[in-house]
N, C-alpha and C positions, 0 to 999 in steps of 0.2 A: 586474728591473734598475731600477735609483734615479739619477735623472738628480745630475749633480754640481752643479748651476745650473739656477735657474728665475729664470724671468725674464717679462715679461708684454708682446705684441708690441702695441703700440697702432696700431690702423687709419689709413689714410694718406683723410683725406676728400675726395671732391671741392671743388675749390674753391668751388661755389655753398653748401658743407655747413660750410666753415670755422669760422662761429661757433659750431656745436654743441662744438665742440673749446674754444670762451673759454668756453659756458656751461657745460662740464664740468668746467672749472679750478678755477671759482668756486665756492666754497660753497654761494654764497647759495643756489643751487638746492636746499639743504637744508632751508631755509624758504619757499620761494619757488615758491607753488601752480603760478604760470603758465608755468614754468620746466619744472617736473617735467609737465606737460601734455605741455608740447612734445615731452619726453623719451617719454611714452607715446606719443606720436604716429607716432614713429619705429618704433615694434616694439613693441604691448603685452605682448606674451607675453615677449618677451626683459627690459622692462622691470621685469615682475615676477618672475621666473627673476633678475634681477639682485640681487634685495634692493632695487630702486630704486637702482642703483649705476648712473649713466651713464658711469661709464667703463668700467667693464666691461659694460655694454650694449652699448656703440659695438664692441667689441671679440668683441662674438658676433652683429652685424649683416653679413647680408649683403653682398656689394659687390651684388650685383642689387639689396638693395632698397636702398642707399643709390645706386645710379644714378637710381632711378625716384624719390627726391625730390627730386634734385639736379634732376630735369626736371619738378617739381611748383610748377609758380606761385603755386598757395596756399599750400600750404608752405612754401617759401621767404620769402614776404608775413609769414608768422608768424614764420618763424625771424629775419628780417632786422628785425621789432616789437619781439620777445625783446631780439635785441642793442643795441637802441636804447634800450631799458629799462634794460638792464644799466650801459650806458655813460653813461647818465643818473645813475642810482643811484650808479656809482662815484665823477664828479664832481662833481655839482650840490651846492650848499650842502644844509644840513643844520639841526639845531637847533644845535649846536654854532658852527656859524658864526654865526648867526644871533643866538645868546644868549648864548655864554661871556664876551664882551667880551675888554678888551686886557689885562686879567690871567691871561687863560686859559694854559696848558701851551701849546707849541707840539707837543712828544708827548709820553706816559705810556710807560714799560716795564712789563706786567706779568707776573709770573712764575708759574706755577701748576704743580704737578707732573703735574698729569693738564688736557685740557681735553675735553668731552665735546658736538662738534661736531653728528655725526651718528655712527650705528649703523658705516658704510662706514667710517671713520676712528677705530676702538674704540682712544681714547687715553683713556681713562676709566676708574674703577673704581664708582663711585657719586656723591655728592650733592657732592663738592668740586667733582669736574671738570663736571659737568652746568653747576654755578654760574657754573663758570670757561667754559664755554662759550657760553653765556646772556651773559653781561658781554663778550664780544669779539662776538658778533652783535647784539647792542642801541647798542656801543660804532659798530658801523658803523652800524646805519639814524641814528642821531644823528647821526653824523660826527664822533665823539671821537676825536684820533689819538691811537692806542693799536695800541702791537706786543706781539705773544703770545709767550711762551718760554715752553718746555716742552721733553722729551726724546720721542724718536720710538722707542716701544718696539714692539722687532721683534717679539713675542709679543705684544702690548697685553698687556691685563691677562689673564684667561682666558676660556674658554667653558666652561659648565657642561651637566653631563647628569649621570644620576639612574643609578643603579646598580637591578638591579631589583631589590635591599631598600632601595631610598629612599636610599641612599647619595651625597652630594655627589660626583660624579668630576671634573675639572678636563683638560683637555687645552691647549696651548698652540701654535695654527696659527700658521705662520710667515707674516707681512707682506711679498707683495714691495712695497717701496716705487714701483715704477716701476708696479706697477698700483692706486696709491693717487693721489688726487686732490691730489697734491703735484712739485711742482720744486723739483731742488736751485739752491741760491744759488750764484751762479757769476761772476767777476771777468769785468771788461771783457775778455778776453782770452780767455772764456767756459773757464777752467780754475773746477773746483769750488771753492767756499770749502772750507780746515778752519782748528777752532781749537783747539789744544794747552793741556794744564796740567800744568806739573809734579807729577809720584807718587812717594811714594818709590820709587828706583829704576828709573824706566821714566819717558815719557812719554803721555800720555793725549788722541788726536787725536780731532775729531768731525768728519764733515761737515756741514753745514747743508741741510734742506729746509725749504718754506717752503709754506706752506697760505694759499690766498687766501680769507679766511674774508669776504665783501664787499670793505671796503675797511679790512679790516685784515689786517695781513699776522700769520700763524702761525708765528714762526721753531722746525723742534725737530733737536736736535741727536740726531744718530746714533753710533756707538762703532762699529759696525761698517765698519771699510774697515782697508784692506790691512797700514798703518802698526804699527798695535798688533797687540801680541799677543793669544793665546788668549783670554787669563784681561782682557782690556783690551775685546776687542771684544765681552764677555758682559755690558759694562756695562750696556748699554740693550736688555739683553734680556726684561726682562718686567718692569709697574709692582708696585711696592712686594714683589717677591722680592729671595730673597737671602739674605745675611747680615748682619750689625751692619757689616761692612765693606763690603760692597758696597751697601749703602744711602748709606752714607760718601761713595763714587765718585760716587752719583747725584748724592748732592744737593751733591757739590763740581762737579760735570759743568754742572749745571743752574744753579746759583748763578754761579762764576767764567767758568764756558763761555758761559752765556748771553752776560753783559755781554759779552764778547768778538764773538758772534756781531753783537749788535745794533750794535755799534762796526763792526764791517763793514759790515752789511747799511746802515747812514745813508750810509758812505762812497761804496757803489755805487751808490745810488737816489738820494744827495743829497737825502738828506730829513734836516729836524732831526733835533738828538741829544735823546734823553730829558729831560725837567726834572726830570720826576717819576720813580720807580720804586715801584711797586705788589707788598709780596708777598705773595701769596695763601697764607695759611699758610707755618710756618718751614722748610718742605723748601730754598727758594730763599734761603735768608737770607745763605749766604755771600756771594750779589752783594754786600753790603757792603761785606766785606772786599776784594772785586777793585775797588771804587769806589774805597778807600781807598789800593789800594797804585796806581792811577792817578794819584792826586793827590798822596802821598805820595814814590811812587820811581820810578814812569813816567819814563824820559830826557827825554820829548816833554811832559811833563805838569808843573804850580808847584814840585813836590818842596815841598808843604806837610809839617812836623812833621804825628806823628799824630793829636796833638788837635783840630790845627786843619781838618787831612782827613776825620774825623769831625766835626765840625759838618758841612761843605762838605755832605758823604752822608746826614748825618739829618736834615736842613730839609728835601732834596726824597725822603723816603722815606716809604712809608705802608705801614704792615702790618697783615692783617685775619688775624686768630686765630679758627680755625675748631670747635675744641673748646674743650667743659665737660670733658673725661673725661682727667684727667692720662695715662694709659693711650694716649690718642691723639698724645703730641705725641714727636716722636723727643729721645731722648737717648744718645748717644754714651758710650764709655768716655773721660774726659781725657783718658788716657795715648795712647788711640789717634790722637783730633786735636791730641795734640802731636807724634805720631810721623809723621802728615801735615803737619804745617806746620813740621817741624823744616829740614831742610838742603835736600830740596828742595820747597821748600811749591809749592804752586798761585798761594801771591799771596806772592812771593819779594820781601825787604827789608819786610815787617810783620810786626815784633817777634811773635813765635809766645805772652808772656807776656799784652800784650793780647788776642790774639785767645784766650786762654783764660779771662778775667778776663768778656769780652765774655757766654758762656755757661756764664759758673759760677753755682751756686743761690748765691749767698751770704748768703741770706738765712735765718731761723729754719727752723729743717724741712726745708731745703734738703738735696740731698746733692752736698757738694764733687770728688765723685769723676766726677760725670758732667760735660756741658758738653750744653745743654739748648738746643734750637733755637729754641725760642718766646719764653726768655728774651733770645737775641742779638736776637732779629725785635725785641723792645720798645726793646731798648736802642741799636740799629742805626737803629730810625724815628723822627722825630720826633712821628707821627701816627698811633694805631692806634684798631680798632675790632674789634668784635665783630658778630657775623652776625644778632641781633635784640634789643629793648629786654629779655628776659629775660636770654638770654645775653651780654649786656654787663655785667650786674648779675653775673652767674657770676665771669665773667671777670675783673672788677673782683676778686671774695673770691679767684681764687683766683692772683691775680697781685701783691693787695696786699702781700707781702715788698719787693717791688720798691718799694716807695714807704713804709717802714712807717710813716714820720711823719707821714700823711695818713690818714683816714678813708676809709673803702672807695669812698664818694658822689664823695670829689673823687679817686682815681686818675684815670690819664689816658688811660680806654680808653673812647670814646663806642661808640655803633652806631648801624648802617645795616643797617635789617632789608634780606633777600632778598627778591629777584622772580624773578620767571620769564618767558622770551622769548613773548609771546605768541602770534604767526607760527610756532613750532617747535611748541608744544604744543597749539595752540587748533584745534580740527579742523575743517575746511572748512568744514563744514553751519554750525557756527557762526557762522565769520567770516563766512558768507552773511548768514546772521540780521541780526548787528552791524550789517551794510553794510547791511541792506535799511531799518532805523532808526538810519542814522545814528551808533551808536556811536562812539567813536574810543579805541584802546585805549590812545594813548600820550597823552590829556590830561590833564595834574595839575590839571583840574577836581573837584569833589570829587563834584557833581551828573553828571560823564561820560557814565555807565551809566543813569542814570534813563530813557535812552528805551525801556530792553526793557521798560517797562512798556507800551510800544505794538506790542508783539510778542502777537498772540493766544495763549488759554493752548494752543488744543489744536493749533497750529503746534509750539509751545514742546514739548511733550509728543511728538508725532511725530518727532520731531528727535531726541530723549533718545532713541525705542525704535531708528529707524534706526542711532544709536550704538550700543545695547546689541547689537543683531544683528549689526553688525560686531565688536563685540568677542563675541563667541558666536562668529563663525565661524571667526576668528583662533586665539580658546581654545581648541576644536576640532583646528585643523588642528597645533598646536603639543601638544596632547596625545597627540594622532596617533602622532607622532613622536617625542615621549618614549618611550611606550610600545614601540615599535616599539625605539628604542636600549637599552630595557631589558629585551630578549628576547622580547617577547609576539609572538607569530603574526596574521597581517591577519584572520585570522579569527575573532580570539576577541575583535576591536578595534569590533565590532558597536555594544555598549553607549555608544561616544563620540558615535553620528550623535544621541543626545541626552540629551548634557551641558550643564548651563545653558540657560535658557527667557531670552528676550528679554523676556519680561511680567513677569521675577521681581526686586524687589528685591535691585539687584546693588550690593553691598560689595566695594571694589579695599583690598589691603593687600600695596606690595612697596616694598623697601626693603634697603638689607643686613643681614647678620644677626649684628650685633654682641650680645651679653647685654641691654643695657640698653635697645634696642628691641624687646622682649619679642615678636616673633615667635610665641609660644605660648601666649601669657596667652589668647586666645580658646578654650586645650584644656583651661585649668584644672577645669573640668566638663562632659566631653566629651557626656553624657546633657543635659545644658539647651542645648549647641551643636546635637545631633543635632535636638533637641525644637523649634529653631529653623528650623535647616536643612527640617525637612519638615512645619512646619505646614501641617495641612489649608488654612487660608485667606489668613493671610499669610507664606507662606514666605519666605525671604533665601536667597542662594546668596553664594559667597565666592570669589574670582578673587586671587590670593595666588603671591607672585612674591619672589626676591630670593637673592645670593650670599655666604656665608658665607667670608671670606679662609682660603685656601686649608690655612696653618697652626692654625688655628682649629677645634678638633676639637669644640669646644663648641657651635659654632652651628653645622657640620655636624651636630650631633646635634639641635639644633632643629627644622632641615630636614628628618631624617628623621622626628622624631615628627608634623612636619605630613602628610609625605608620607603616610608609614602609615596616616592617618585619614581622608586624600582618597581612598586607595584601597580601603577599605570601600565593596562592594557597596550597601549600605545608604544612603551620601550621597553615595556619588562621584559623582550627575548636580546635586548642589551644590554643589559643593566643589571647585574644583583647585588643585594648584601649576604654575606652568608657570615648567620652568628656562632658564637664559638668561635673566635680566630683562636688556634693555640700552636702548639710546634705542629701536630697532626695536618691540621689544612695549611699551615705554610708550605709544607716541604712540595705536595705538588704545584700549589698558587707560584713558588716564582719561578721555576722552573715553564711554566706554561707563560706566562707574560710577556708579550713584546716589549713594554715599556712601563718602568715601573715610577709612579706617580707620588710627588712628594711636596708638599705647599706650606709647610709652616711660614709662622710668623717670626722674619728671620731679625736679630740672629738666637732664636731659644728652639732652638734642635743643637742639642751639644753633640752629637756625630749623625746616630741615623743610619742604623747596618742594615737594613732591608732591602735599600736600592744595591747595598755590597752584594748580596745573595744575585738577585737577580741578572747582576752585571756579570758575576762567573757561571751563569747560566744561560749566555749570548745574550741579556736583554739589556737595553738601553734606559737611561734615566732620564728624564723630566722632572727637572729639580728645581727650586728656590736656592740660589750660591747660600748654603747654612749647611752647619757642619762638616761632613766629608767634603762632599761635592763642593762647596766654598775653596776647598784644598786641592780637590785632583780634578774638578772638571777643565778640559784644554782645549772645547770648541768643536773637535770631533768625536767624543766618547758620550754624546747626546746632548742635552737641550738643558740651558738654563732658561727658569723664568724671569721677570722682569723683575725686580723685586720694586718697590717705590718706598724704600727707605726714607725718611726724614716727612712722609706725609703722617699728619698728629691724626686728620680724621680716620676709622678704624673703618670705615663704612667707603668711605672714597678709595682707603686703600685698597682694602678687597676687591672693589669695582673694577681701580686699576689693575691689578695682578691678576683677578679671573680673565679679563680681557686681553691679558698677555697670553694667558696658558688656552683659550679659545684659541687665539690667533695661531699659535705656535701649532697647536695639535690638526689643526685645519690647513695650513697651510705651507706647514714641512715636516711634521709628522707623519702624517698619513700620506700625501702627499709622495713621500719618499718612500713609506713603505709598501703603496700600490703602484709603484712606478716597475715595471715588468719588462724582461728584456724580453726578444722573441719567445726564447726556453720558456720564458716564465718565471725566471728568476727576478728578486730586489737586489741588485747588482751593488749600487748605491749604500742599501741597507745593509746589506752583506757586509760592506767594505768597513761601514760603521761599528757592524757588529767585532769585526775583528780588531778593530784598533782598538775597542773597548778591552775586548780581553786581553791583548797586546800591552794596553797604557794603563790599567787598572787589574789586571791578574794577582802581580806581584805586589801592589800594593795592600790591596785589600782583604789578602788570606791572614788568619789567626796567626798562624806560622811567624810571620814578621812581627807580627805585634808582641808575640811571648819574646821572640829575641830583642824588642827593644825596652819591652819592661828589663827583662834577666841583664843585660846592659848597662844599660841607664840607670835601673832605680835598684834592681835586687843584688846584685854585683857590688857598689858603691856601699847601699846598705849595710850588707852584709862585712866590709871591711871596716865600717866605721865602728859597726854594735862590736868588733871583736877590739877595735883599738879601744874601750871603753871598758868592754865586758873582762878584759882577762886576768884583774885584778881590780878592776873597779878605782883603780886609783886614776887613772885615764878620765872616766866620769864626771869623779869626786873634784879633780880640777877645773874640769870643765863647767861644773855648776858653780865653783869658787869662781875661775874667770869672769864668769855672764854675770856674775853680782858685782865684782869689782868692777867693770866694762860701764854698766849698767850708773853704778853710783857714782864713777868720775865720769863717764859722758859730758855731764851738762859744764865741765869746765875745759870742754875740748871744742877750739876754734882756730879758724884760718886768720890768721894777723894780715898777712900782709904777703900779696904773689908778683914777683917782681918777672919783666920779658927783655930778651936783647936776639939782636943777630940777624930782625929781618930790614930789611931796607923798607923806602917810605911807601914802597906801592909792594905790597906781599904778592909773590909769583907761586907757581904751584912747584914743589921742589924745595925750596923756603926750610932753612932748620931754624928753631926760634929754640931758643935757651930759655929756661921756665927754674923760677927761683919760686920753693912756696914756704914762709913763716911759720910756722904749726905751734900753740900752747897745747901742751897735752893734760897739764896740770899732775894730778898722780900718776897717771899713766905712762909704760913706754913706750919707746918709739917699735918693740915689736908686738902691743898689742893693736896696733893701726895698721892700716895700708892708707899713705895720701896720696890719691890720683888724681892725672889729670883726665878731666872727660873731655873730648873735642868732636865736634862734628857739624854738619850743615844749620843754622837759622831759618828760622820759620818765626812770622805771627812778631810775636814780643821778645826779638830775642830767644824763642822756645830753641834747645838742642835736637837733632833729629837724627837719625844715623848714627846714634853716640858708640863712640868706641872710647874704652878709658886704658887707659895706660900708667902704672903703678911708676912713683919719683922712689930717689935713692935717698936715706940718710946721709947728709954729709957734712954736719956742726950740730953740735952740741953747746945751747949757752946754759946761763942759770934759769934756775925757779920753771923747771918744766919746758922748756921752750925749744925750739929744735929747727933746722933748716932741711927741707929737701931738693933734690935738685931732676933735673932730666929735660931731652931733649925731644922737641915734636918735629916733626915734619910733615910739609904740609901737601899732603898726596891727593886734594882735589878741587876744583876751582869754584868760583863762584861764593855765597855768604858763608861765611867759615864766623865758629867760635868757640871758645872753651870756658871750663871754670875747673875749679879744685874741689876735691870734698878728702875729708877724712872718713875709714870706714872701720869696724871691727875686723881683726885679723888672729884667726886662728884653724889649727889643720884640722883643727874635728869641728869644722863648720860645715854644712853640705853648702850656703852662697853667704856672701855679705853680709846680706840683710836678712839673713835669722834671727837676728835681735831689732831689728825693727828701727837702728838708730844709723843715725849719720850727720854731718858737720858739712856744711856747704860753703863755700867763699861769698 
């Protein structure tokens, strides 16, 4: 018999026990060593039987033993520490208070389709939501207000197990929400929130729960309740399933629903409304549009025209684009998001032709038929970036249609490389370490880390082996039970009690298993893999992890060619896959790793924070120059692979790069790290390990990252939405100017650029007087900036180096026409050249070329 209802009964605590119940609400206890102490304390066996889940820990404790701590004075002394901690943590100022100053946001919304908190809460699929999770727990130790939206999917993404031919299988357990570490949002009158969107044909209702990730609150919206139908409440049934239409639902659910929720959620808490809105890749991008018909036809709202509602929403919007791989970004049929926004849209009274214009390619190459999510996310934000200084470069080429009248250098897509939350991934033994010299993992000092150089080496070294044993025994118990769900008998399961040596150079490589992070390139010559795996004297072993989307028959097949060759007698005691990669088996995986292993096909790894963990966990990278590593490897902080860029064949390249990364791990790898002084130390390795955390500590923590977002993009943001928002008349100009800009453009050119001053052979030093002719036509001379650009020659005359430098008005004739003047100088030797351009100029632009035009000599 099948129960019709599950439901999860949450224990009733003594009241001396109360605050075990605030410290189970809170997240933090996900990051939060002293926290999860406490929780062992309670019941270790049940502790770890939980998955480290104290909600459901508390929920398979005795009422005996929680009598006998409720009459435990020490106990209580610690639990009543705990809560004083907490309560500390959630109030007390912060760096944010501390340093944003009075230009700061009062809150951020950010949107992200997945967030990947903890393992307990598997709202995640890989390296998006990890990110997105990491940025909302760094966002609180700061004190950046910042609210989470996302969708609350009742399947999360999947779990994975092995078929016993190596075959990906996927299962999908159902979430009760009531035994997840979340509460629903609920009106003063404590009835639940929901918030509705019109569908064609139906309406589209969500509840709200809300995850207290510290001190930021997680709003995700649910589809499942009573109101909707079948085919309505399957909405938020599993991340990135589906159809082309039911991804539609998400991400109109996610985008127009959020805003809705968080316009509640301010109402009830009476906390500020958003300045900023943040979207984490273009899944959430329709929030735009719900911004837009707020301002636009909201009864309660300016009823601003559309263009001027768009400004209003792109001054305070910032969008981070999270793929190189066109392949990765969603695109829609037209027809179908006309057919959504037609009579009964989601954001009812905005013109359905703009909102199509918003996400048309229309640019060369483009295809008109779709309506392209990443494309609305640019043109929707005033502020966007890419995920590191490589993949910004990407981004830039492959977004330049958008802009075609500017050179790839000045698009207007900066970055903000990744970090990773240091407290979620940095493992105890270490942060012991840290603390015991002082370290401090959140200071943008650049000398920080310098003091592990007062950590002895063979401390340093016992630390590394006690990781690697726990990761051995972990790998073990998770092979166990692979095997075990792939039909093998306990008896034939002999050979696992020893798989992987603590002593042996351990290589971590997990990831998802898209094509272009080549998953297999290390099988390319499985005889020099074998010959590595069981060297006589310095052997490697390889701990290899990661989930293939579920439609994706191709990297299930990757997976199984891995599987197949770990389960060779011959090296399966070095070699595993273990399925299920999620936060759960990361946290010991990189901590246990010597060298964390990374081979995409570069440049489409747009950052790649996995080898970050490993590196503030003493471990060394072996990387392809893509993403991060592209930016901060400096030759001693580990190994880059060769890469053989510019070779077309896909099969010869492989050949080459696996033969790189053989050679490398055979012959300085291992090599270096079986290299033994008398003691018995890796002297060498050591030294490596420390410059890593020395040259990469302070780069690679979340810490730096939230302060160059709050910076750079939320700071800016936030001054520009309030130069727009405080009367709307700031806006209403600025959508007047970009029309006016817009329709005299095409009679704005350079006449005529007159030079004097240098003699016949130009020396460096050289002032040259620069006269430049300008027709503006309607326009004046202060809706322009005419510069001159100057710098080195390349190829045809190409500019390289360019640096531009803004001329002076200084005449005025008839009929539009205008003279400017200014001097260069010529500060370096060798091909030198310049030209003139005219560009748009206005103070509520965030760069130049936000209107996409420009006038060249």
């Amino acid at each position: 018999m099948r129960a019709i209802r599950r439901f999860t009964v949450r224990p009733a605590l003594p009241e001396p026990l109360a605050a075990l119940g605030d410290l189970a609400s809170n997240l933090r206890w996900s990051w939060h060593q002293e926290t999860q102490d406490v929780f062992a304390t309670v019941d270790a066996e049940a502790w770890k039987r939980s998955g480290k889940d104290p909600v459901k820990m508390l929920g398979e404790v005795s009422p005996a033993r929680l009598t006998e701590l409720a009459g435990d004075k020490k106990f209580r002394k610690r639990l009543e520490l705990a809560a004083a901690d907490l309560d500390q943590y959630l109030t007390g100022d912060r760096w944010f208070q501390q340093n944003a100053g009075d230009d700061a946001p009062a809150a951020i919304a950010y949107f992200s389709p997945e967030f990947g908190i903890t393992s307990v809460l598997p709202q995640y699929s890989g390296g998006l939501g990890i990110l997105a999770g990491d940025h909302l727990k760094t966002a609180s130790d700061m004190g950046i207000p910042i609210i989470g939206v996302c969708l609350l999917y009742r399947h999360g993404y999947f779990r994975q197990a092995l078929s016993f031919e190596g075959w990906q299988q996927e299962t999908y357990p159902v979430l009760d929400p009531d035994g997840l570490p979340i509460s629903l949002l609920r009106e003063v009158d404590d009835t639940p929130v929901k918030v509705a969107i019109d569908v064609p044909g139906d309406t589209l209702v969500a509840r709200v729960w809300v995850a207290s990730v510290g001190r930021v609150p997680l709003l995700l919206l649910d589809s499942d309740v009573e109101e909707n139908s079948l085919a309505l409440r399957e909405v938020t049934d599993r991340l990135y399933g589906g159809t082309t239409e039911h991804r539609l639902l998400q991400e109109l659910l996610l985008g127009v629903g959020g805003v809705r929720a968080i316009r509640a959620y301010s109402r009830i808490n009476g906390s500020p409304a958003p300045e900023v809105f943040h979207t984490n890749e273009g899944h959430a991008g329709f929030l735009g549009l719900e911004r837009i018909r707020e301002l636009s036809v909201e009864e309660s709202g300016p009823r601003l025209d559309f263009d001027t509602a768009l400004e209003v929403s792109r001054a305070g919007t910032v969008f981070t684009t999270h793929t190189p791989v066109p392949a990765g970004i969603d695109r829609f049929p037209r027809d179908l998001v006309a057919q959504y926004f037609g009579s009964t849209s989601p954001t009812p009274g905005v013109p359905v032709d703009r909102i199509l214009a918003l996400g048309e390619e229309s640019y060369a190459g483009g295809d008109r038929g779709v309506f392209n999510m990443a494309v609305m996310g640019f043109r929707l934000a005033q502020r966007a970036n890419g995920v590191s200084l490589l993949h910004g470069h990407v981004s830039r080429g492959m977004f330049n249609g958008l802009w075609p009248a500017f050179d790839e250098d000045e698009v207007p897509i900066t970055s903000i490389t990744n970090g990773v939350h240091a407290p979620t991934w940095v493992a105890p033994e270490v942060l012991t370490l840290a603390d015991e010299v002082g370290a401090d993992l959140d200071s943008e000092a650049a000398d920080a880390f310098d003091v592990v150089d007062k950590i002895p080496g063979k401390k340093l070294w016992d630390t590394k082996r006690v990781l690697r044993q726990r990761l051995v025994d972990d790998a073990r118990a998770r092979l166990r039970a692979s095997w075990l769900k792939r039909g093998a008998a306990t008896a034939e399961l002999g050979w696992i009690d020893n798989v992987l040596d603590p002593d042996v150079l351990t290589i971590g490589f997990a990831r998802r298993v898209p094509s272009y992070k080549r998953l297999t390139l290390m099988l390319r010559d499985p005889e020099r893999l074998k010959a590595l795996l069981l060297h006589p004297e310095r052997p490697i072993q390889l701990v290899i992890a990661g989930k293939a989307h579920p439609a994706d028959e191709g990297g299930k097949k990757l997976i199984q060619e891995i599987v197949r060759f770990s389960d060779d007698p011959e090296v399966r005691h070095r070699i595993v896959f273990l399925p299920n990669y999620d936060i759960a088996m990361a946290q010991p995986l990189y901590p246990g790793c010597d060298v964390w292993l990374n081979n995409p096909l570069r440049p489409y790894e747009a950052c790649g924070t996995s080898g970050m963990k490993a590196a503030l966990n003493g471990g060394l990278n072996l990387s392809i120059l893509d993403g991060w590593w592209d930016e901060w490897y400096d030759g001693d902080n580990g190994w880059a692979i060769p890469s053989a860029d510019g070779v077309d064949d896909p099969d010869r390249r492989d050949d080459i790069e696996a033969h790189a990364l053989y050679d490398l791990i055979e012959s300085e790898v291992a090599a270096r790290f079986y290299d033994l002084d008398p003691s018995g130390l890796p002297v060498r390795w050591l030294e490596m390990v420390r410059h890593t955390l020395k040259s990469l500590g302070p780069k690679v923590v979340s810490s730096r990252m939230l302060r160059d977002y709050t910076e750079r993009l939320y700071v800016p943001a936030a001054q520009t939405s309030r130069l727009v928002n405080h009367d709307y008349k700031g806006a209403a100009a600025l959508a007047d100017w970009k029309q006016r800009v817009r329709a005299g453009w095409p009679a704005v050119r350079v006449d005529h650029v007159e030079s004097a001053g240098l003699e016949d052979v130009p020396e460096m030093g050289g002032v040259m007087e620069l006269r430049a002719f300008v027709s503006l036509g309607d326009l004046a001379p202060d809706d322009v900036d005419v510069q001159v650009v100057h710098g080195r020659v390349r190829g045809e005359d190409d500019l390289v180096d360019q640096v531009a430098q803004s001329l002076t008005l200084t005449e005025n004739f008839e009929a539009g026409r205008y003279r400017f003047d200014g001097r260069l100088t010529l500060s370096r030797t060798g091909p030198f050249g310049y030209t003139v351009r005219v560009l748009p100029r206005n103070e509520l632009l965030a760069t130049p070329a936000e209107l996409g035009v420009v006038t060249l000599a």
